[in-house]
C-alpha positions in Angstrom: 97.7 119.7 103.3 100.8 121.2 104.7 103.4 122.9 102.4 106.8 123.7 103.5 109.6 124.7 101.5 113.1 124.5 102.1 116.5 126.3 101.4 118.2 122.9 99.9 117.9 119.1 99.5 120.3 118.7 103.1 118.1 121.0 105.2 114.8 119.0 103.8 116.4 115.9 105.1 117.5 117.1 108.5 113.1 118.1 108.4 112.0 114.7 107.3 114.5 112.8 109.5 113.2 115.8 112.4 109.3 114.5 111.7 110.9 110.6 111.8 112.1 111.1 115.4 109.3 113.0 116.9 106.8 110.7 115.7 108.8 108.1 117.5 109.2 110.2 121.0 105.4 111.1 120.4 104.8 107.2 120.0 107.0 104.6 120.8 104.8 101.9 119.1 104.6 103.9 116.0 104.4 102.0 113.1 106.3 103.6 110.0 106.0 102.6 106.3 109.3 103.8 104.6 109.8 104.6 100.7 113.0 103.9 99.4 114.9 105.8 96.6 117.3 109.2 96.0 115.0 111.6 97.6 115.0 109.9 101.5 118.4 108.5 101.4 119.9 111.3 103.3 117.1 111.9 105.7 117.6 108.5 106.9 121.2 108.4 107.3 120.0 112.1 110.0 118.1 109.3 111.8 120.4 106.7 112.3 123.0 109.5 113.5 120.4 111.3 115.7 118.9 108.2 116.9 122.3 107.5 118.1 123.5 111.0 119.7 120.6 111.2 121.6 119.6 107.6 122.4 116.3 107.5 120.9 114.4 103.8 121.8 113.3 102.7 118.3 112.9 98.8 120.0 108.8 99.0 120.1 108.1 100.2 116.8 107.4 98.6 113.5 109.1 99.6 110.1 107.0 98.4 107.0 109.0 99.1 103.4 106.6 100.9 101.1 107.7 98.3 97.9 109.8 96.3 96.3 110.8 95.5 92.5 109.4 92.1 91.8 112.1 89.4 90.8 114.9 91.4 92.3 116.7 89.3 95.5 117.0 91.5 98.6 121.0 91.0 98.1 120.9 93.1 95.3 122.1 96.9 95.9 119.3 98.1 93.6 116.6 96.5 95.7 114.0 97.9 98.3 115.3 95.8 100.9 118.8 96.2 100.8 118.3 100.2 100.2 116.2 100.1 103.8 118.9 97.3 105.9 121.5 99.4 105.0 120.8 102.8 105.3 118.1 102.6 108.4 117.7 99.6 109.8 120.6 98.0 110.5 122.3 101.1 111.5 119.5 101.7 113.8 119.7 98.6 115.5 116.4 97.1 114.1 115.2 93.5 115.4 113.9 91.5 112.4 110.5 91.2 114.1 110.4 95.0 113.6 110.8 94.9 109.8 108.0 94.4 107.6 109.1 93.7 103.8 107.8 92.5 101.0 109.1 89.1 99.7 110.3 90.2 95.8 111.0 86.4 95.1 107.7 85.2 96.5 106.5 82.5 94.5 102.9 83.5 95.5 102.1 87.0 94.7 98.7 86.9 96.2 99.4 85.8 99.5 102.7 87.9 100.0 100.3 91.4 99.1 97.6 89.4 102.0 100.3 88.9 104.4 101.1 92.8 104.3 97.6 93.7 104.5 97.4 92.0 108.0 100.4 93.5 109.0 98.9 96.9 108.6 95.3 95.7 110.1 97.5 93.9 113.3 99.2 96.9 114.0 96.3 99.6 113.5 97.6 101.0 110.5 100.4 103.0 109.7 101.0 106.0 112.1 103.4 107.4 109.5 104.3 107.2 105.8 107.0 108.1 104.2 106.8 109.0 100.4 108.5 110.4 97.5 106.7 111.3 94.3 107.8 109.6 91.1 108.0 111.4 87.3 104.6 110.2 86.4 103.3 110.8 90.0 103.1 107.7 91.6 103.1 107.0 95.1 105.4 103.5 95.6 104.2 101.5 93.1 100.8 103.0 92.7 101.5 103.9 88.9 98.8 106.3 86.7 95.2 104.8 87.1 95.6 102.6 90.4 92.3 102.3 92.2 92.2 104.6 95.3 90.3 102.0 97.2 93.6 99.5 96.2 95.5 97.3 98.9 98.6 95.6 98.8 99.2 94.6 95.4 101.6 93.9 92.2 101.8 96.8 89.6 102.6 96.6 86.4 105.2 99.1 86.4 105.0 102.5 84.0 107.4 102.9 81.4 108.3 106.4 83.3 109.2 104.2 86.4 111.0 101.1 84.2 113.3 103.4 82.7 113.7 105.6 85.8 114.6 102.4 87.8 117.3 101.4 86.2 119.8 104.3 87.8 119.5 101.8 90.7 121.6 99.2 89.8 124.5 98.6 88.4 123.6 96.1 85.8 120.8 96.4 83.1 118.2 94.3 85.0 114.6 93.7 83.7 112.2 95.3 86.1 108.5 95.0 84.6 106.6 94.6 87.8 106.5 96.0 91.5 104.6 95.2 94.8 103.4 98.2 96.7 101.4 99.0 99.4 98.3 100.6 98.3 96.5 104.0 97.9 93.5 103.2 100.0 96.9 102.3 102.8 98.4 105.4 101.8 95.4 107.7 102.0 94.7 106.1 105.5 98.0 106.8 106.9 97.8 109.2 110.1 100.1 111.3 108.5 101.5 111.3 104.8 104.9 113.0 104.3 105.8 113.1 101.3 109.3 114.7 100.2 110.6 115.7 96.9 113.9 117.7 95.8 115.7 119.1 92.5 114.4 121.4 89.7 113.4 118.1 88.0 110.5 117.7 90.0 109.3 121.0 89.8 106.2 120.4 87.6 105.4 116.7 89.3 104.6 118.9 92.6 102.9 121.6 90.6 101.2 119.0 89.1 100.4 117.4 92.5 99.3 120.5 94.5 97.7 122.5 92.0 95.9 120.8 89.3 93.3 118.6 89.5 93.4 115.4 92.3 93.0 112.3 90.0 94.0 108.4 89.9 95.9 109.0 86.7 98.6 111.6 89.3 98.1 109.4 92.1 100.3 112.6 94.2 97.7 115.1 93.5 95.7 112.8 96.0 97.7 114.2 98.7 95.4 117.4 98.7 92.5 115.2 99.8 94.8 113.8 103.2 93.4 114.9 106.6 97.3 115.2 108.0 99.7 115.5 104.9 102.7 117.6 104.6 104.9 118.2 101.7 108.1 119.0 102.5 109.8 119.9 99.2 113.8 122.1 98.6 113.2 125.2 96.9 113.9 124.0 93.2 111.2 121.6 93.4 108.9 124.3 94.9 110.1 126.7 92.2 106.9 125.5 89.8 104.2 126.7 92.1 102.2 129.8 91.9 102.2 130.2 96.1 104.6 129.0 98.7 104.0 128.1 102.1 107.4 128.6 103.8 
């Protein structure tokens, strides 16, 4: 694993959105599972602007959402798929047979989690994944205790991640399950980036990269990645016994 540290939360973005764009020069069929939430928001907006300034070809690639909150339409602000249209793929001119999303008003739970899982197989797995790190440390949806060897599936969501969840839309909504893609997905992953800002999550990355790599902290299975990199601002590195600048 990979540790790099920087000054604030707007030069970690610029790094992340930096990674985004090479990966896509490097590979113009890349296929790129995206997270969604506070901590990538800005580095996404950097690749829609540089993706623009400097013409960047995005047309071959595939874009798979990391999860979604079940029972939550896609109109909805606080929503996966709305968060994703309208801060990367809309303004990055996306085709719709680009976008890989999970359906949070499927009526058939089972099939929707299969349908992503031969997504990912069709297109050779995922090149690179984008992830934050939640309170209790999970990775998407993979809450405390997911089975490393899990695929697509529906979580029954933490109470860390209910509660949590709610800053994301503007009405009280009940949120009690989630569809995720899973560890075993996120562990095969070429590359795993996973970003994290603010003094808040200070002790969930010292947590992740310096105690003990277990299910129950689903992040602390980042140490185990062939190709990860945590890219972190200072206050959330400001836990950690050494830094890797």
């Amino acid at each position: 694993m990979e540790l790099k540290v920087f000054e604030d939360y707007p030069e970690l973005s610029v790094a992340v959105a930096t990674v985004i764009i090479e990966c896509i020069r490097d590979n113009p069929h890349a296929v790129i599972c995206f997270a969604s939430g506070d901590t990538p928001r800005l580095a996404y907006q950097v690749v829609a602007d540089m993706a623009r300034k400097e013409n960047i070809n995005m047309q071959q690639c595939s874009f798979i959402g990391l999860d979604e909150w079940l029972g939550i339409p896609p109109d909805n602000a606080g929503s996966c798929h709305y968060f994703l249209q309208q801060l990367l793929f809309i303004p990055i001119g996306a085709r719709p047979s680009q976008v890989y999303l999970f359906d949070a008003m499927t009526a058939n739970e089972e099939e929707e989690c299969e349908k992503m899982n031969n997504v990912i197989v069709a297109k050779g797995g995922i090149d690179l994944m984008i992830a934050g790190v939640g309170m209790n440390g999970h990775i998407g949806f993979n809450e405390p205790g997911t089975d490393i060897r899990s695929l697509a599936h529906v979580a029954v969501l933490d109470d860390t991640t209910r509660t949590v969840g709610q800053k994301y839309f503007r009405d009280k909504v009940v949120i009690s399950k989630g569809i995720t893609v899973g560890l075993k997905q996120v562990m095969e992953a070429k590359t795993l980036l996973m970003m994290a800002n603010g003094q808040k999550k200070a002790t969930v990355i010292r947590k992740a990269v310096e105690e003990s790599i277990s299910a129950d902290f689903p992040a602390s299975l980042i140490q185990q990645h062939p190709h990860a990199i945590l890219m972190t601002d200072k206050e959330a590195a400001s836990a950690l016994a050494t830094r890797i600048k």
